[in-house]
C-alpha positions in Angstrom: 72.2 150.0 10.7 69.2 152.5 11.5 71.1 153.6 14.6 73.9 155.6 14.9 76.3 155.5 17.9 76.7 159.1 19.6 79.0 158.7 22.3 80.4 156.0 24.4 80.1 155.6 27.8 82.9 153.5 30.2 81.6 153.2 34.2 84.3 153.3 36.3 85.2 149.7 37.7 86.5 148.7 41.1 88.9 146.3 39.5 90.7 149.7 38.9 92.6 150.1 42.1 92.1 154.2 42.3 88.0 153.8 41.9 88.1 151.2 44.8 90.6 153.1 46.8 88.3 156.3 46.6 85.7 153.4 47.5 87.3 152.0 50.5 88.0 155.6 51.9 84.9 156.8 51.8 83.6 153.6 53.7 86.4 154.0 55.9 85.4 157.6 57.0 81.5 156.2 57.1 82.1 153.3 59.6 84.7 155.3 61.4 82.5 158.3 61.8 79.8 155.5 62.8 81.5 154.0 65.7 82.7 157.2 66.7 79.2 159.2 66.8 77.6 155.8 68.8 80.8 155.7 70.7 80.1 159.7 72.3 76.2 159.1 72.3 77.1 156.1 74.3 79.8 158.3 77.0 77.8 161.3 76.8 74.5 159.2 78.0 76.4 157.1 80.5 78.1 160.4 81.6 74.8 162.3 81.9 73.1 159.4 84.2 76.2 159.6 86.2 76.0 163.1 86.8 72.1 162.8 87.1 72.5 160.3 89.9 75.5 161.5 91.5 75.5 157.8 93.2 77.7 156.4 90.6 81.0 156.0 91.2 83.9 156.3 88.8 84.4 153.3 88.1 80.9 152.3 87.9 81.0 154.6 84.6 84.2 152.9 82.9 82.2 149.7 83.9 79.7 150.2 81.8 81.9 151.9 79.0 83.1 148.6 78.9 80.1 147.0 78.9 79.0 149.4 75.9 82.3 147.9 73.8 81.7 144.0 74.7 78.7 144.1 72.9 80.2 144.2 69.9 81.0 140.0 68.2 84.3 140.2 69.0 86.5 137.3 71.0 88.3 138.3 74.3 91.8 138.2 72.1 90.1 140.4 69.6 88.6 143.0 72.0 91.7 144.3 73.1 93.0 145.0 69.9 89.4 146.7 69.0 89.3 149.1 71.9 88.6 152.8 71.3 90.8 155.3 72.7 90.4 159.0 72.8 92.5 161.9 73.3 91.6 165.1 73.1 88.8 165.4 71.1 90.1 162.3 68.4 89.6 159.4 68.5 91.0 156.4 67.3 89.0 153.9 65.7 90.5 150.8 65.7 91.0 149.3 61.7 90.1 145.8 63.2 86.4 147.5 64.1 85.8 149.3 60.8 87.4 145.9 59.1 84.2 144.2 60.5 81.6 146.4 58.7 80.7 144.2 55.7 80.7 146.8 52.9 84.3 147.6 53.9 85.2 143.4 54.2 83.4 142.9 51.0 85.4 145.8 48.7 88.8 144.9 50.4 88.8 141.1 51.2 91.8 141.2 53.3 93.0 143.4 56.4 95.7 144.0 54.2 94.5 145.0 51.7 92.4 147.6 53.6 95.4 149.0 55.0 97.3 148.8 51.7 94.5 150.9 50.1 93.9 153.8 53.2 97.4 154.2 54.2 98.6 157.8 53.3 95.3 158.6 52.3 93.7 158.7 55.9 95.2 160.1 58.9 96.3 156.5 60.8 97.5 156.0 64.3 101.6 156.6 65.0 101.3 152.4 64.5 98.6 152.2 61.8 96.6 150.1 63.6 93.6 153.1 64.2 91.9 155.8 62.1 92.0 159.4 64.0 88.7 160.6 64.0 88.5 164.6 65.2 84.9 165.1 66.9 83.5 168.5 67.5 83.0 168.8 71.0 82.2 172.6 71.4 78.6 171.5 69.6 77.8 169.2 72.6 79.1 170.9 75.1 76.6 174.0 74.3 74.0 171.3 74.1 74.7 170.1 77.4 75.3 173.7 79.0 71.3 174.4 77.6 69.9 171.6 79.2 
């Protein structure tokens, strides 16, 4: 043979479950940070109108909070397990939501799986049902304080 082989090269494979672990977490954090950044856009926006107007009443802002979250494809049943919740400045990101982006159903295949693969590797809810997200709030809070 005129060719001589110098070195071999193996790509990693996601059939190997610690290159599509890596895989699913860093989805994970993706959609989670995702929903979370469109989540405060959304409350920030809704809260600024409110404060803009000062017509709007309380309720009138959880209203269309709500409204905000039922646009998502999701059936009444499902939509209460979905709901984001926030405490502090985390929130929790529902695994049922992030389960719906198609990159992370497409590497994991099952719920179970996805939960298999991020547990212990990504700070859950006290029930595992949520993926803490810790938002910066100081950053916004100087932004609105400009304005």
């Amino acid at each position: 043979s005129i060719y001589k082989t110098v070195f071999k090269v193996i790509y990693p494979s996601l059939k190997d479950e610690k290159y599509l672990q890596n895989a699913v977490i860093n989805e994970v954090f993706r959609a989670a940070e995702i929903i979370a950044r469109k989540h405060l856009d959304y409350r920030k926006s809704e809260y600024k109108k409110h404060c803009d107007t000062r017509i709007g009443t309380e309720s009138e802002f959880q209203q269309s909070t709500q409204m905000y979250l039922d646009d998502f494809p999701f059936s009444e049943a499902d939509s209460k397990i979905i709901q984001l919740m926030s405490k502090g400045n985390v929130i929790y990101v529902p695994l049922a939501k992030i389960f719906s982006f198609s990159k992370v159903n497409q590497l994991c295949g099952t719920f179970e799986k996805l939960s298999k693969l991020i547990t212990g590797k990504i700070t859950l809810s006290h029930d595992g049902s949520a993926v803490m997200i810790e938002m910066d709030y100081e950053d916004e809070q100087q932004d609105g304080d400009q304005n």
